[in-house]
C-alpha positions in Angstrom: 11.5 -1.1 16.7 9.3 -1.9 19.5 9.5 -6.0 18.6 13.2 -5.2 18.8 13.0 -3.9 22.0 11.1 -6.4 23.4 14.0 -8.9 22.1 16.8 -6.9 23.8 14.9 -6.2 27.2 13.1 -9.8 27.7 16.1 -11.7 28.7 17.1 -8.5 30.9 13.9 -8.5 32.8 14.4 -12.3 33.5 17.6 -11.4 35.2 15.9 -8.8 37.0 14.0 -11.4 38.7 16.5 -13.3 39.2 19.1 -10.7 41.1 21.5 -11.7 37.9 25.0 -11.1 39.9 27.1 -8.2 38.2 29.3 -11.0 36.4 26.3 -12.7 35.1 24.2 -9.5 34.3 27.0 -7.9 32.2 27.7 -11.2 30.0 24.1 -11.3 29.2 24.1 -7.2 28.1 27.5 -8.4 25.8 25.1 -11.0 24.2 21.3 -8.5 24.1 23.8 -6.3 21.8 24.5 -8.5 19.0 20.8 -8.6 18.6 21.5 -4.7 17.5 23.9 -5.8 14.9 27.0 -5.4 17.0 29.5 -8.1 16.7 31.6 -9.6 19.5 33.8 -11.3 17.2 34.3 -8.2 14.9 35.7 -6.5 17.8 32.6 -4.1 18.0 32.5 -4.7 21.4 35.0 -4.8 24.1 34.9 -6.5 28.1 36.9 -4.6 30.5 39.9 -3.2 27.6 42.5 -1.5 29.5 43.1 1.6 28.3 46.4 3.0 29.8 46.7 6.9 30.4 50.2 7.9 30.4 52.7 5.4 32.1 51.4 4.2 34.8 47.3 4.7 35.0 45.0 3.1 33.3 41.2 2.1 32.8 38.9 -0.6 31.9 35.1 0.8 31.0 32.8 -2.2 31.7 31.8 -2.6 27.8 33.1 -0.2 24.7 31.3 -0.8 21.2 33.1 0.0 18.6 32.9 0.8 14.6 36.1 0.3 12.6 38.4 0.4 15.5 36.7 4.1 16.5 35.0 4.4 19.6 30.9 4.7 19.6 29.9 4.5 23.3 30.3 3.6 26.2 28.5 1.2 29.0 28.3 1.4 32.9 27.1 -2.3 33.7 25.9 -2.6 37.6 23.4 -5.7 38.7 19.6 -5.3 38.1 18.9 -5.1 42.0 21.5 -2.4 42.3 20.2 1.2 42.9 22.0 4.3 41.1 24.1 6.6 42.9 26.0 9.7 41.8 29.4 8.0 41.9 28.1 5.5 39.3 27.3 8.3 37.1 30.4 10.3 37.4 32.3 6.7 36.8 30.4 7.0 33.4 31.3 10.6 32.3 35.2 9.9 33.5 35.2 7.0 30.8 33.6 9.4 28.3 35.7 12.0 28.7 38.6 9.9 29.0 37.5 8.5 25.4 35.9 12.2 24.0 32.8 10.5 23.7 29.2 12.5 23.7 27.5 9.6 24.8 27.5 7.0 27.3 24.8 4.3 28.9 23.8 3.0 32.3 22.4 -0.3 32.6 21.9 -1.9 35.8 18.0 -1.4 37.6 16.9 0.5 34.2 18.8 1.9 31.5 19.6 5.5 31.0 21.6 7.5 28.3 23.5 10.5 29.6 24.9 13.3 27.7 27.8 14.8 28.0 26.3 18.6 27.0 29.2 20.9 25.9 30.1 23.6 28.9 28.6 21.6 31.4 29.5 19.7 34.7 27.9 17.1 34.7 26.4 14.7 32.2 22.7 15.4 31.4 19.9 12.3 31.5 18.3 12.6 28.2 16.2 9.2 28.6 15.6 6.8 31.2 14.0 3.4 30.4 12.3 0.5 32.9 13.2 -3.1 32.0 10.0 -3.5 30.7 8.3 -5.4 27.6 6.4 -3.1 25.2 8.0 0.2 26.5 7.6 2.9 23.9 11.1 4.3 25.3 12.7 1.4 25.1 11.9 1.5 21.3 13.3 5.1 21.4 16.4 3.6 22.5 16.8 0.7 20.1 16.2 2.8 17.6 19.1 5.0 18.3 21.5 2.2 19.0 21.0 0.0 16.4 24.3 -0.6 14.5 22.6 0.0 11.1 21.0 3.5 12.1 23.2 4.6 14.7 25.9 7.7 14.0 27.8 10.5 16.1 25.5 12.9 14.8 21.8 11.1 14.9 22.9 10.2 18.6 23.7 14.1 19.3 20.9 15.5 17.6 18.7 13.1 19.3 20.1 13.9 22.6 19.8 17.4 22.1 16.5 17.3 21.6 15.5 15.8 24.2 17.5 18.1 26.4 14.5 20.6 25.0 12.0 18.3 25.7 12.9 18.2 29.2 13.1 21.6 29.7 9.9 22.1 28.2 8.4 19.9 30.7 10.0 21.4 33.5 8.6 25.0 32.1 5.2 23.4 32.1 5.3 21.4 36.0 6.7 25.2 37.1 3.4 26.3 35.8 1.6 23.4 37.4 2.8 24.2 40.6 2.2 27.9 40.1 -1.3 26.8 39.3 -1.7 25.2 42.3 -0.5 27.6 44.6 -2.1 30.2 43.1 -5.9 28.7 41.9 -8.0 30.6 43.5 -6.9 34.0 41.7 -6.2 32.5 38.7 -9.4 30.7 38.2 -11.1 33.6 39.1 -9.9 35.9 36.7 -9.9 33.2 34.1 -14.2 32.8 34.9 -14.4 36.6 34.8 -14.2 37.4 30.9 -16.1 34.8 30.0 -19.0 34.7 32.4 -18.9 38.4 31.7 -19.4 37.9 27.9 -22.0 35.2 29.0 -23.9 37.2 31.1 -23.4 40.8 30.7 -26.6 41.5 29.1 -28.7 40.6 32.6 -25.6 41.3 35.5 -22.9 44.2 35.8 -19.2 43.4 35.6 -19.4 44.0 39.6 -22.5 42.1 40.0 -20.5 39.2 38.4 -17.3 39.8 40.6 -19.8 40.0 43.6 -20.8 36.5 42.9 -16.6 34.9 41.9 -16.0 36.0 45.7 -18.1 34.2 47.4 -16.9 31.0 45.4 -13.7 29.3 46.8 -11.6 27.5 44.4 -8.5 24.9 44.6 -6.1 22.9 42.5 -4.1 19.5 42.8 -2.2 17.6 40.6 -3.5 14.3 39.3 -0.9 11.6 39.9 2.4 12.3 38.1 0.5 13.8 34.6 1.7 16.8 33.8 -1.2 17.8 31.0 -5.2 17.8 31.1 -7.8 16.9 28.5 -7.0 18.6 25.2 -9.3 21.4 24.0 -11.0 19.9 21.1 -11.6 22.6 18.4 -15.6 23.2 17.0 -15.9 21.6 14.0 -15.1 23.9 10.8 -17.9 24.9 8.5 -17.8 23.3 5.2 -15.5 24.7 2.6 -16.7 26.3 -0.2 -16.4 23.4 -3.5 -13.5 25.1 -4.8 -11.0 25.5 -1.8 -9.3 21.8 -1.2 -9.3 20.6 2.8 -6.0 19.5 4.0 -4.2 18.3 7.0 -0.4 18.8 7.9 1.1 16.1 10.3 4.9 16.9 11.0 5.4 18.4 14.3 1.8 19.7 14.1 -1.8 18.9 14.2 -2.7 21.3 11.6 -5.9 21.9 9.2 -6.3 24.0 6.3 -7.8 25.4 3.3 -6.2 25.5 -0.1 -7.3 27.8 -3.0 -6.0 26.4 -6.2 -7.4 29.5 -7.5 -4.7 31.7 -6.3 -2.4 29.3 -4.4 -3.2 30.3 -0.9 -3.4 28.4 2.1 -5.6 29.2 5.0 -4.4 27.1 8.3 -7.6 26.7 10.4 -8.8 28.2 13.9 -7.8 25.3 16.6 -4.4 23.4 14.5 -2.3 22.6 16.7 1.1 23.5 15.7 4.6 23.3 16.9 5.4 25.3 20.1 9.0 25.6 19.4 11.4 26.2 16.5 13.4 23.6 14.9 17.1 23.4 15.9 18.8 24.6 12.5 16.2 27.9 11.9 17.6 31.1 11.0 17.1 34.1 13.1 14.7 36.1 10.4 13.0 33.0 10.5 12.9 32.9 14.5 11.7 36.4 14.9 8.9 35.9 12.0 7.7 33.1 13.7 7.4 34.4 17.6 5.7 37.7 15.9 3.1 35.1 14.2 3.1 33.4 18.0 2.0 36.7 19.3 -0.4 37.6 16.8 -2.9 34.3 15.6 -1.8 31.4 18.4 -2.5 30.9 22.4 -1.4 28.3 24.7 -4.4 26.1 26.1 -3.1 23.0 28.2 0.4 23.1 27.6 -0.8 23.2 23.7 -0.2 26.0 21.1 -3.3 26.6 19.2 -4.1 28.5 16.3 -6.6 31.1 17.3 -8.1 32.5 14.5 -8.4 31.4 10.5 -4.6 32.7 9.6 -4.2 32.8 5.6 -0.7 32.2 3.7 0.4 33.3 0.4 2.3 29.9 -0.2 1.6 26.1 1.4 5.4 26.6 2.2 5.2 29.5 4.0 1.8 28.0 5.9 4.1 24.8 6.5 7.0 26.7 8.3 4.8 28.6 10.3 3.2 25.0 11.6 6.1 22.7 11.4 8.6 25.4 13.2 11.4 25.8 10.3 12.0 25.6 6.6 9.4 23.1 4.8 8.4 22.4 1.4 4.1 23.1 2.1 3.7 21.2 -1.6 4.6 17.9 -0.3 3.9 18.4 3.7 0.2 19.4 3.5 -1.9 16.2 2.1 -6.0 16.2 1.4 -8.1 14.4 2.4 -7.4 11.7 0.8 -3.6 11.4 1.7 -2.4 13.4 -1.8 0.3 15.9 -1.6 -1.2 19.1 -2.7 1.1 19.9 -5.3 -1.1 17.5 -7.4 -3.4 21.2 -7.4 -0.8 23.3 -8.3 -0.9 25.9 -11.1 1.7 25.0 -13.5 2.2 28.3 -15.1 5.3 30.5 -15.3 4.4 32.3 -12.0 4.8 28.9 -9.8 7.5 27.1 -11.8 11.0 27.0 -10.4 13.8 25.9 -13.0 13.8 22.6 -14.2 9.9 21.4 -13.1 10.0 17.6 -12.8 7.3 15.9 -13.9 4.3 15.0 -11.7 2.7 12.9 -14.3 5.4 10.3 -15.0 6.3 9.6 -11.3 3.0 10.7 -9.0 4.5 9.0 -5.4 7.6 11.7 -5.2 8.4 9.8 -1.9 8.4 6.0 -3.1 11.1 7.9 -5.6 13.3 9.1 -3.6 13.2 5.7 -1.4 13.7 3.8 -4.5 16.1 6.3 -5.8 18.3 5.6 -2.9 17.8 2.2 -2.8 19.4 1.3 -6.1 22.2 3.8 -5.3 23.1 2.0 -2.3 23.1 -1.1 -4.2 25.3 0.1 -6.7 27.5 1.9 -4.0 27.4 -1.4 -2.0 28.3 -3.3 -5.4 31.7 -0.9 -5.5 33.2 -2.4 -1.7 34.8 1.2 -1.7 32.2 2.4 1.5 32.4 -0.1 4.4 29.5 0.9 6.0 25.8 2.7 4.4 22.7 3.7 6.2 19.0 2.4 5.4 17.5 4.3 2.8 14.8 6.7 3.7 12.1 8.5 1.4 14.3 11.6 1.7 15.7 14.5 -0.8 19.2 12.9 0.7 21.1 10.2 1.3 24.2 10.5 4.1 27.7 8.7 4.3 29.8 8.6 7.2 33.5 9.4 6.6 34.8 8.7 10.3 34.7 11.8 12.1 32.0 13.4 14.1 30.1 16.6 12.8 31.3 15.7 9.5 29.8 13.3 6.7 28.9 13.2 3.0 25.5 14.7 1.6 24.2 13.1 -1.1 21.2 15.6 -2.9 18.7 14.1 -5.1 16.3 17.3 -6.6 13.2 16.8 -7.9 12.5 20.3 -8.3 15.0 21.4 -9.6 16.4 17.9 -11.6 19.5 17.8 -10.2 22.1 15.2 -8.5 25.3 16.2 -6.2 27.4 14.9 -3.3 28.5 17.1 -0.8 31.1 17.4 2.3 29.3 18.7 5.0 30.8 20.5 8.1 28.4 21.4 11.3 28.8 24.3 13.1 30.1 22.6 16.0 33.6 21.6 14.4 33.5 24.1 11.1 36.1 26.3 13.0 38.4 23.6 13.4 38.2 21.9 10.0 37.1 24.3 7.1 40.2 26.1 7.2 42.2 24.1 7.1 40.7 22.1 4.1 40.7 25.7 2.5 44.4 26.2 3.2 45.0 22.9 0.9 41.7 24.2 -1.7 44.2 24.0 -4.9 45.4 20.4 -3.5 41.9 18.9 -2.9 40.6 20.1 -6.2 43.1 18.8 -8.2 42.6 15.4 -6.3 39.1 15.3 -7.0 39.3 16.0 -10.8 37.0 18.8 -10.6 36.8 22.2 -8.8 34.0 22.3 -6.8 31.3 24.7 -5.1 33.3 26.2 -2.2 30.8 27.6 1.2 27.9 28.0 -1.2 26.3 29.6 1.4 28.4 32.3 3.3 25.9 33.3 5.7 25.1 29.4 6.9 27.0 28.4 9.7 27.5 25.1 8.6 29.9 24.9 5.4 29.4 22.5 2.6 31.9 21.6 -0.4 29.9 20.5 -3.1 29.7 19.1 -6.4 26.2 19.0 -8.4 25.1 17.1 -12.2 21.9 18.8 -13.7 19.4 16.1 -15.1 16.1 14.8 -16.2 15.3 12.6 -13.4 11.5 11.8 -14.9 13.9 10.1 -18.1 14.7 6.7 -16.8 17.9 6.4 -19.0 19.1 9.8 -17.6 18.2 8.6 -14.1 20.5 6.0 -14.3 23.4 8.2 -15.9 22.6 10.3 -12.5 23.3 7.3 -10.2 25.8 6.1 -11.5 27.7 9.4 -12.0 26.6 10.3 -7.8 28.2 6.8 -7.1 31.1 7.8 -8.9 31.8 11.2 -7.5 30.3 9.7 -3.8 33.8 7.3 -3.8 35.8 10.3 -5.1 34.7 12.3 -2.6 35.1 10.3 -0.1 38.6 8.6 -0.6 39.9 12.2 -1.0 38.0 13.5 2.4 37.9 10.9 4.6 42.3 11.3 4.3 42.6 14.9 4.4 39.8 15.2 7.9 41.4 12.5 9.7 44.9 14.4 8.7 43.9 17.6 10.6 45.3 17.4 14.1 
């Protein structure tokens, strides 16, 4: 992505130079996104439309992209010499409220995505980006807004976490400055446990406190950073030749010990783990976690470090306890050697669950799923029923857009547990508007789709799902196929029967 960027931002920067005139500047931004796979001559994306509200008012955002005659986002477009004020950005939320749009983009001196945060005022800055070659941001960006990857809910997600990025930060330049103001007493009683631990043998407590008060000390921030040198951990002494050295890399910096012997995992003094929890958690899993916060982690330089050897029953329960929600530990902790550790697992009745699929006929479960959603794309592609499928990823899923925000189809591939299915699933935000009333039309739907299935198989989830599943051998080639071809199958069903009855509720 970050080639990308630098395609998309170069001719930008040139104008920059320039002082591009507004006229000029907002042609060229027209052209920079068809580089992201937006087409002007699709319609995809729209100069000045006037959009009339009511009889006698009307608009005309600078640019609106578009995606089957729905509305994506929308762009504020001033000239690169231009400075942002507040009535440019209130311009911006008008258009996307007018348009019920989450999202919308500045682009003028920089470019900046705001989001439009539900219950609030104004719109929120998630990300600002200079017009810049190499920017990691700007990568961030292009990412996002790519035609092929981008989708109401990536966009949301994405902006709702960095809303929590940002007010992590602001947590952390609040202790900065607390820090600063405050270094003298701080440092002090910092020094005092340690130099008392150091020295106690030869100098009281009050000796020691004697000698702090004659020191004077002082903070000040270093430029703009925001976070000093990392703690680097001592080294770990070598494991014993039976326990297996491992290393977890999602959301973490985490080391550890596994014990084939009895299945165990033992994450290491000084991992760095995740120092919040991951959106979609559940609250037993919230509480167990800030209770493990309290009891074997600290917080050195804005970090949240393991403080002491902390052993697991499971790699999975290890895994959520670094990572910051639910995660398999099988596939998420690796040795040394880059192998997922479920190559050591016991495979005896006390660690199997259902249908075990098997590790010796398929030993990269990732390039699997990647090429298992590769050919189903192909064949999905091959149908012309779906006008528009994502990249495949080396995921346990597979999504399909059916027009309407919050609510898409969830393809499942198992490994597991051998099994296939294709599900409607319904986020939280819009699940009191829509599951309802699909419900109130349950006898209709079924009968459309040939098949009654899985109503809210999870009562207690706040999101609902309506699914469908086909158990399977996916290790047999033959009956992997079968599996594809039957998820393709049910995908269309699905999703001709869906797509009508969503965009039917008012």
């Amino acid at each position: 992505m970050q080639e990308k960027w630098n395609y998309f931002v170069f001719d930008l920067c040139e104008a920059k130079k320039r002082d591009t005139d507004e006229d000029s500047y907002h042609a060229l931004i027209e052209t920079q996104l068809q580089l992201l796979g937006w087409a002007k001559y699709k319609g995809e994306i729209c100069h000045k439309q006037s959009i009339h509200l009511g009889n006698s008012n009307r608009i005309e955002p600078d640019i609106l992209v578009k995606r089957n005659n729905e509305d994506e986002f929308v762009i504020e477009v001033k000239r690169p010499s231009h400075k942002q004020s507040k009535k440019d950005v209130d311009q911006l939320l008008s258009y996307m409220r007018i348009l019920k749009l989450s999202v919308g983009i500045y682009i003028g001196e920089h470019i900046e995505i705001f989001y439009d945060m539900p219950s609030s005022k104004e719109a929120v800055s998630v990300l600002k980006v200079p017009l810049e070659i190499n920017n990691k941001l700007g990568a961030k960006f292009v990412e996002r807004f790519d035609k092929e990857s981008f989708s109401h809910e990536s966009i949301v997600d994405f902006c709702e976490e960095r809303i929590l990025e940002i007010q992590r930060q602001n947590s952390l330049n609040e202790i900065k400055e607390s820090l600063i103001a405050d270094a003298q007493t701080y440092i002090t009683e910092s020094l005092l446990p340690y130099l008392t631990d150091k020295y106690g043998s030869s100098f009281s407590e009050e000796e020691i406190k004697g000698m702090l008060s004659t020191m004077r000390f002082t903070a000040s921030a270093d430029g703009n950073r925001t976070e000093t040198k990392v703690v680097v951990p001592k080294p770990q002494p070598k494991p014993k030749s039976n326990l297996v050295k491992c290393l977890l890399t999602r959301n973490a910096d985490a080391q550890g010990l596994f014990n084939p012997a009895d299945q165990s995992l033992t994450v290491l003094k000084g991992s760095r783990i995740n120092p919040v929890h991951v959106r979609k958690i559940s609250e037993a899993g919230r509480r167990k976690r800030d209770l493990q916060f309290a009891e074997y982690t600290e917080v050195l330089d804005g970090k949240r470090i393991v403080k002491k050897d902390v052993r697991f029953d499971s790699p999975s329960g290890a895994a959520c306890f670094c990572v910051g929600g639910s995660a398999n530990g099988w596939i998420e902790w690796k040795d040394e050697e880059g192998r997922e550790i479920n190559e050591y697992r016991v495979n005896d009745s006390t660690h199997k669950t259902g249908g075990s699929f098997d590790v010796n006929r398929v030993t990269d479960p990732h390039q699997f799923q990647l090429d298992f959603w590769t050919k189903f794309k192909t064949k999905l592609e091959a149908t012309g029923k779906i006008p528009t499928l994502q990249t495949p990823q080396p995921h346990n899923w597979y999504d399909v857009r059916i027009g309407r925000s919050n609510i898409l189809l969830n393809n499942v591939c198992n490994t597991q547990k051998n099994f296939v299915g294709v599900k409607l699933y319904i986020r939280n935000q819009v699940v009191d508007k829509y599951y309802p009333a699909l419900e109130a039309r349950r006898y209709e739907i079924n009968h459309a789709l040939g098949c009654e299935p899985e109503w809210d198989a999870n009562p207690s989830a706040k999101d609902k799902t309506i699914a469908l599943f086909h158990k399977t051998d996916l290790s047999d080639p033959q009956k992997m196929e079968e599996a594809l071809d039957w998820l393709v199958q049910q995908t269309i069903i699905f999703y001709n029967v869906f797509s009508k009855e969503v965009k039917g509720i008012k």
